[in-house]
N, C-alpha and C positions, 0 to 999 in steps of 0.2 A: 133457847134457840140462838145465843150470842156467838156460840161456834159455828153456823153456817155462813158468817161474812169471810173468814179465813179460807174456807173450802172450795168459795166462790169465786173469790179472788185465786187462789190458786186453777182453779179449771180454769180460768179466762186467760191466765197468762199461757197455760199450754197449749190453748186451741190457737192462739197468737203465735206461740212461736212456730209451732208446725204449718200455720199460713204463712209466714215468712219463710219457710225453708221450703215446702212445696213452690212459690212464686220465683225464686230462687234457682232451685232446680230448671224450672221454665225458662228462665232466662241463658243459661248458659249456652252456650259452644260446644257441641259434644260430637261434631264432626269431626274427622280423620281426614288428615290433610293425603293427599295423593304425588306420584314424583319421586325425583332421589334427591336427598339431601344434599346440598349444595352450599360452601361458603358463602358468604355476602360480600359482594365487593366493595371496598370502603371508598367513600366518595372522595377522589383528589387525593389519592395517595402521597403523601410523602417521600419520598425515596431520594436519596442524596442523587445530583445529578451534574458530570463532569462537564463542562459548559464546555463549544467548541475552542478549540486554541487557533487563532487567527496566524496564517503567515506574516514573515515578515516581509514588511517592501521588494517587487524584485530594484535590482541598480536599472537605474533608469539609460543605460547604453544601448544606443541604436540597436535595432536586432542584426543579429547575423543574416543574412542573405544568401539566395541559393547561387550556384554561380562566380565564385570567390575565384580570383588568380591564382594557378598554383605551381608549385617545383617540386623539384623531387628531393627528397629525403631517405636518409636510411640508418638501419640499426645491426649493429651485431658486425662481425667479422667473417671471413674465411666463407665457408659453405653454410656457416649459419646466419650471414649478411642478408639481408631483404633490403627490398627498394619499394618505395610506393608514394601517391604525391603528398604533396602538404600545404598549405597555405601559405603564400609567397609573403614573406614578410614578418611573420607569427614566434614567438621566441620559443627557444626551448627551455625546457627544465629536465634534465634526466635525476629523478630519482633513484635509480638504481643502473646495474650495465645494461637490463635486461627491460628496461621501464624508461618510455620519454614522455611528458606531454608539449604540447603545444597551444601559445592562446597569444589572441593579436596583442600586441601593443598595446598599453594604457586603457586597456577594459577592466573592468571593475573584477572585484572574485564575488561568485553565483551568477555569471553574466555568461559566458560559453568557452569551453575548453574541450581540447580534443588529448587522449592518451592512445598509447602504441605499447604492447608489452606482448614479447617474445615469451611465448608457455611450452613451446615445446621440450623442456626439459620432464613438466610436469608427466607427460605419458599417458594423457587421458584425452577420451572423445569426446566432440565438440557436442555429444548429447548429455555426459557428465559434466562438461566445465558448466552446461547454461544452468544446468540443475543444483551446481555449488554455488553459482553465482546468485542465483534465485534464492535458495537457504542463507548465505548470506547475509543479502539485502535486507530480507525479514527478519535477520538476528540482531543486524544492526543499526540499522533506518524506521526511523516513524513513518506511519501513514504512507505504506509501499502498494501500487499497484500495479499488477502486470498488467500494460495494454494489449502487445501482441508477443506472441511466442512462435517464432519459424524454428526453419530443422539448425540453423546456423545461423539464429539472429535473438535478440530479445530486444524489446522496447517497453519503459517501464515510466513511473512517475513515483519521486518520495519527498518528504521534507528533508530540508540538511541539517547539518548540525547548529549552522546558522541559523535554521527557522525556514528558509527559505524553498518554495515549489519549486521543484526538478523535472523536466521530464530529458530523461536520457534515452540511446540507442547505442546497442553493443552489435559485434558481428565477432565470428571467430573463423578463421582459414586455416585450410591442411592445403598447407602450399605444394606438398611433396607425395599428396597420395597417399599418406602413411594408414590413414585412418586414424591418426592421432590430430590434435588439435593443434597448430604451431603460433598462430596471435592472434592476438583480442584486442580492438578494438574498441572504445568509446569516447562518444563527444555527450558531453553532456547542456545544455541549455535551458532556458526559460520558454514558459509557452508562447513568446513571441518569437523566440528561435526558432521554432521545430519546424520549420520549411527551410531553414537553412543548414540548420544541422541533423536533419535527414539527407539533403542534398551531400552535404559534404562525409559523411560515412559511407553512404553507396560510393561515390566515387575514389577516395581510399580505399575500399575495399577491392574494388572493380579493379586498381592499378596497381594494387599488389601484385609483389614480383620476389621469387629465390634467388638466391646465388645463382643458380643457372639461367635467370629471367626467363625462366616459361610460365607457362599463362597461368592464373589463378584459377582452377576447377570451379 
């Protein structure tokens, strides 16, 4: 009978293992999850991140004010002569025959200046110059916003090349009816400007005059 310990021991080990694997079975997870698969979103993403770029200082000169003395000025010759006012006192810089600006006395540069530039050679309406002017901006200005957009005006804000916040206003007149656009206008400023050189645009604009001095449409 010495073979029935080997026999015995072998049945006990199988009734053992099949109780572990039936208890087993019992324990598991055999649900079906429900829903649509869905990535998991990873906590605190990483992601490289371009930190704001700070302007730089504006110059700290008095602001422009609305209300400035003014004279009259002009550009061009013959019948393509204009008149219109300007800032009594203000130098000039002509960059071209066709281009002047103007900016007072001893103010710093990113501080306030005004330009005058004759376009009517260009042959385009003042609904396309604001549209180039716009494209432009965006091609060559950081951090450009349009504020308002009229039928013959734009007001905008950019960084300079300086670093420094801009907010400017352009205007464009058809002094002659043409339907073509004949000057553009802009002052540009700091946002402690902009009551002054809004002031001072409308009013250039307003006393714009042709060779013939009739009134500005």
């Amino acid at each position: 009978m010495g073979w029935r310990g080997p026999v015995v021991l072998v049945a006990l080990l199988a009734v053992g293992t099949g109780a572990g694997y039936a208890a087993s079975g019992q324990t598991r997870d055999t649900t079906i999850g429900t829903g649509v698969p869905a990535p998991v979103v990873a906590r605190e993403p990483d992601f490289p991140v371009q930190a704001p770029k700070p302007y730089t200082p504006d110059p700290d000169d008095p602001a422009l004010e609305p209300g400035v003395a003014m004279t009259t000025g002009n550009m061009g010759s013959g019948k393509f002569e204009i008149f219109f006012p300007v800032p009594r006192g203000w130098r000039t810089n002509a960059n071209a025959s066709n281009e002047t600006k103007w900016k007072a006395p001893g103010t710093s540069n990113n501080s306030y200046v005004m330009r005058v530039e004759q376009i009517d050679s260009q042959d385009i309406t003042i609904e396309d110059a604001i549209d180039i002017r716009v494209e432009r901006l965006r091609a060559e200005q950081e951090d450009v916003v349009i504020v308002d957009r009229g039928a013959s005006s734009l007001e905008y804000t950019y960084r300079s090349n300086e670093g420094n916040a801009r907010h400017s206003f352009m205007r464009w007149l058809d002094l002659d009816a043409s339907g073509q656009a004949d000057v553009e206008i802009v002052v540009h400023g700091r946002e402690r400007d902009v009551p002054g050189t809004r002031d001072l645009i409308q009013r250039v604009a307003e006393g714009m005059r042709g060779a013939t001095s009739g009134p500005v449409e």
